[in-house]
C-alpha positions in Angstrom: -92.6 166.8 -111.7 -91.0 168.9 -108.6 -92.3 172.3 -107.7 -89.3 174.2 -110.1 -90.1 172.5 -113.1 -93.8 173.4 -112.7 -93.2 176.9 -111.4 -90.3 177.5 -114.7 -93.1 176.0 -117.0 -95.5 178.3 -115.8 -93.0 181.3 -116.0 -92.2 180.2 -119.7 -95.9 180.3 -120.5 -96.4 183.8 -119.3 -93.4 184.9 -121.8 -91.9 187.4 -119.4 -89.5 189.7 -120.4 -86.3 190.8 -118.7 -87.8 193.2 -117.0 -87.0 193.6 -113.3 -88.2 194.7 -109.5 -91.9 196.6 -109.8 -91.9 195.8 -113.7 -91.5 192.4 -113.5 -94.1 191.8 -111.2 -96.2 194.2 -113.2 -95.7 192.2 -116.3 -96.8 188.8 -114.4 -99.6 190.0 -113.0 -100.8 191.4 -116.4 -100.0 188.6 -118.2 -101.4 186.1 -115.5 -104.7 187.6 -115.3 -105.0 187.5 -119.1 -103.9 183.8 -119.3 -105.6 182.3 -116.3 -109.1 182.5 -116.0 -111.3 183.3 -112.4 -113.8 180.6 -112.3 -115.9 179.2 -109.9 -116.6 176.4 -112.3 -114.6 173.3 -110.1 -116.5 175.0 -106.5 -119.7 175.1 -108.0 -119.3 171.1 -109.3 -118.5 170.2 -105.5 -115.3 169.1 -106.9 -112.7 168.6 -103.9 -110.1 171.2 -105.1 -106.5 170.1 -103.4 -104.0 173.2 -102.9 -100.6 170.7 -103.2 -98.6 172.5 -105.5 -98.8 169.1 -107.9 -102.2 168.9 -108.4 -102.8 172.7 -108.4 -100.6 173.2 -110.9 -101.9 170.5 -113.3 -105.4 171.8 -112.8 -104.7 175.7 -113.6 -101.6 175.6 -115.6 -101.7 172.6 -117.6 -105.1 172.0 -117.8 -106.0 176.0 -117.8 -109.6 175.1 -115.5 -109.3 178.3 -113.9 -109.6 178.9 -110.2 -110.3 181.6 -107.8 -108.4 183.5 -105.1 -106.6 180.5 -102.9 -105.3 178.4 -106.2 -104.2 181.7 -107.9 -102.5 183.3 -105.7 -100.8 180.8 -104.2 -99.4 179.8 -107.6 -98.5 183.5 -107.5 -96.7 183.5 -104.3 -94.8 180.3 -105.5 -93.0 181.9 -108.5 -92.5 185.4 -106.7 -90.7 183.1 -104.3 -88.7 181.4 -107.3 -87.6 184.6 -108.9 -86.5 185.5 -105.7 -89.0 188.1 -104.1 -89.5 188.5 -100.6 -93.4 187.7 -100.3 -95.5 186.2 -98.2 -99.8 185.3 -98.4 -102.4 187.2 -96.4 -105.9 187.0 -95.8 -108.5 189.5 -96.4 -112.1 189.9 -95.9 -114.1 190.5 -98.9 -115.6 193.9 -99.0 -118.0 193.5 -102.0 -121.3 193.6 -100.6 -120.8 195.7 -98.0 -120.8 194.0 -94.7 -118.1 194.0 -92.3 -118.8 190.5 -90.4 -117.6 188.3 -94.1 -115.5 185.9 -92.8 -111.7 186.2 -94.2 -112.2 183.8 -97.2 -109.2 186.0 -99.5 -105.7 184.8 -100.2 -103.4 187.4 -101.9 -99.6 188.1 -101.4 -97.7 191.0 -99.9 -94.3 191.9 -101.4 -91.4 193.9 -100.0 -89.4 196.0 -102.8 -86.7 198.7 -102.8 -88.4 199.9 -99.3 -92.0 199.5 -100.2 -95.0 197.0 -99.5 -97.4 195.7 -102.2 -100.3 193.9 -102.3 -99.9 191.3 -105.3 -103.3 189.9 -106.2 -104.1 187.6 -109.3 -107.4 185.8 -108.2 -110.2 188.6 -107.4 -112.1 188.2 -110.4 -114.0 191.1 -112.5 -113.2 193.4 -109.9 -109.4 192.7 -109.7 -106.5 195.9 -110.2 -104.2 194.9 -113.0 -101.3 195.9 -110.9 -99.4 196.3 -108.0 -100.8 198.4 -105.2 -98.2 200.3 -102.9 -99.7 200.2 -99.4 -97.2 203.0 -98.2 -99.7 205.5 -100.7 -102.9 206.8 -100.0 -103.5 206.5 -103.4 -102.8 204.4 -106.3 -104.1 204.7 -110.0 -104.0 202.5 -112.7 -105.5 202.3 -116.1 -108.8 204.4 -115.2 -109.4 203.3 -111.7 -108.0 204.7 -108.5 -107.7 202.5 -105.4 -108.0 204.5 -101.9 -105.4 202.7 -99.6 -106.2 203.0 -96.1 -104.0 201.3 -93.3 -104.5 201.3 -89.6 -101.6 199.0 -87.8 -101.8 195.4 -89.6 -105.1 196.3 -91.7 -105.3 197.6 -94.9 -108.7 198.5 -96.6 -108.5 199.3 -100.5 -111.4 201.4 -102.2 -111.9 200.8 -105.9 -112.8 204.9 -107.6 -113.9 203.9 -111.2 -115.1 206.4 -113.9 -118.5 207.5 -113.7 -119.2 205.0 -110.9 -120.0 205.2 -106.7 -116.6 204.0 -104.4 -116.6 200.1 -104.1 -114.9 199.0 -100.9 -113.0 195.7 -102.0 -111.6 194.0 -99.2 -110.1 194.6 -95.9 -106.7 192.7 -96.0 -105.1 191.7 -92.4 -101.4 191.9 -92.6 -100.5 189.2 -89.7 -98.9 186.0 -90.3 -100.8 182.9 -91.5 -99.9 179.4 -91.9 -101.2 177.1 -94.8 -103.4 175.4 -92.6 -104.8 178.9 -92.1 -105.8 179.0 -96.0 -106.5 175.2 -96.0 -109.5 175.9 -93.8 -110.7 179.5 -95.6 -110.6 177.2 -98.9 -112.2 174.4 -97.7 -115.5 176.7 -96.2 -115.0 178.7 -99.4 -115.5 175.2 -102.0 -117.3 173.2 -99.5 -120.1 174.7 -97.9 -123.6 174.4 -98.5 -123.8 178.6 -98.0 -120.4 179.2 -99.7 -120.7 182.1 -102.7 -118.7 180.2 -105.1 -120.6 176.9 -104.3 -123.9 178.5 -105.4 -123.0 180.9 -108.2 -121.3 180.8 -111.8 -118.4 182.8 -111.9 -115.8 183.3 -114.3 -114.0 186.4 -115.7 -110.7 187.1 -117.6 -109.0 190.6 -117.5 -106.7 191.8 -120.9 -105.4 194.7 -121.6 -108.4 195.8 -123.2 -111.2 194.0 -121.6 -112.5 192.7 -118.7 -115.1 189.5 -119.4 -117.6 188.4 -117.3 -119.7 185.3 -117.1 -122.2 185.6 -114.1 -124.8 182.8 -113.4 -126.9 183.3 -116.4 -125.3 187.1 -117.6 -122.4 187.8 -119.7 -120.5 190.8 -119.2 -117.8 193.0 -121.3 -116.0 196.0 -120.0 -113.7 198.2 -122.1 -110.5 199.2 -120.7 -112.2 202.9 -119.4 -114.8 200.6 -117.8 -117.3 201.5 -120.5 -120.0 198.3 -120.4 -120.0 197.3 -123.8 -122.0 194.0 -123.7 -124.7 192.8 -121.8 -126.3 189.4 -122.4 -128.1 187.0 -120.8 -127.5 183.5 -121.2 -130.3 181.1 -122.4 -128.4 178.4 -123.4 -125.6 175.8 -122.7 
C-alpha cells in the first residue's frame, strides 16, 4: 500500500467533514486525539519502533497501538501535506518538569494559514491543547485552558493557564529547519535508551470532547472537560 492510500484511509476514519482552512484542521486534531491513543506501551517493551510511513501507519492506524509525539505527528504532518497545507515538523524541548537543559525529544508541526502560523500538535499526551495554537497571539484559549504564547526570533515557549491550577510551562518549540534524520535520532534516544522517560514509565492517555484519560505507571486518571479530576485510582492489577 503507497503512502495516499494509507494517508486517504486514515482521513476516512477520522470522518471529516467539509469543513475548510482553521476548521478543518480543528476538526482533525479533535477527532485524532480522540481516536488515537498516546502510549508509551511499544517504548516501554523495547520494541524497535520504525518511522517509514508503511510500518507507522500499520502500527497506529490499522492496528490502533498508539504512539507518542514522533509517530503521531508525523502521521499528522503527512495528511496536512495531502490535503494540501503548507506545514512542516519542528522540534521542541519538553517543558514539563521544569528544567531548561531537556534535550529536544518533541516532534510537532507548524502550519502557515491565511497569514498566520500554528503550532499543530497531536502526540503530547494528557497535557495536550485540543486545538490549534496561533503563534502570532499572546494568547490563545480553548475549552477552559489558556496557553501563554511567547516567541523570541525562532523560539516559541507555550504556557498551559488551567482553572484553579499554578502556570505549567509545556515546551519550548524551536522553529528552525530539521531533516528526518534530525527526528530519526530524537526518536531513537527517546525509545532506546536506558534513561529515556518513555522507556521507564507507563504512559497512555486519550483526550474527547469530554474527557481526558490517563493511565500513569500504576494510577488511572480522569479529567472532565473544565479540568475537574473526577477519578483517581490506582492500579493493582493486570
Amino acid at each position: 500500500m503507497t503512502s495516499a492510500p494509507m494517508i486517504e484511509q486514515y482521513l476516512h476514519r477520522l470522518a471529516l467533514s467539509e469543513a475548510k482552512g482553521v476548521a478543518l484542521v480543528t476538526e482533525l486534531i479533535e477527532k485524532h486525539l480522540a481516536r488515537y491513543a498516546f502510549s508509551s506501551l511499544n517504548a516501554l517493551a523495547g520494541q524497535p519502533l520504525s518511522l517509514q510511513t508503511d510500518a507507522l501507519f500499520e502500527r497506529l492506524v490499522v492496528n490502533q497501538q498508539g504512539g507518542y509525539c514522533f509517530e503521531h505527528n508525523k502521521i499528522a504532518y503527512l495528511a496536512l501535506k495531502y490535503l494540501g497545507f503548507e506545514v512542516r515538523s519542528v522540534l521542541a524541548r519538553v517543558m514539563l518538569n521544569g528544567k531548561p537543559t531537556n534535550p529536544r525529544t518533541h516532534r510537532m508541526n507548524v502550519l502557515e494559514l491565511d497569514g498566520e502560523t500554528y503550532l499543530v500538535d497531536v502526540g503530547f499526551g494528557n497535557k495536550i491543547p485540543r486545538g490549534l495554537l496561533n503563534i502570532n497571539q499572546r494568547t490563545c484559549t480553548i475549552g477552559h485552558d489558556t496557553y501563554q504564547i511567547t516567541r523570541n526570533g525562532d523560539v516559541v515557549m507555550v504556557v498551559l493557564h488551567e482553572p484553579e491550577q499554578p502556570p505549567l510551562t509545556l515546551y519550548e518549540v524551536e522553529l528552525y529547519d530539521v531533516v528526518e534524520a534530525d527526528f530519526e535520532v530524537a526518536h531513537f534516544y527517546s525509545h532506546q535508551h536506558s534513561d529515556a522517560v518513555f522507556v521507564n514509565n507507563l504512559v497512555v492517555s486519550l483526550i474527547t470532547a469530554s474527557h481526558r484519560y490517563l493511565i500513569r505507571n500504576q494510577q488511572f486518571l480522569v479529567w472532565d472537560a473544565a479540568g475537574h479530576l473526577i477519578t483517581d485510582k490506582s492500579i493493582d492489577s493486570v
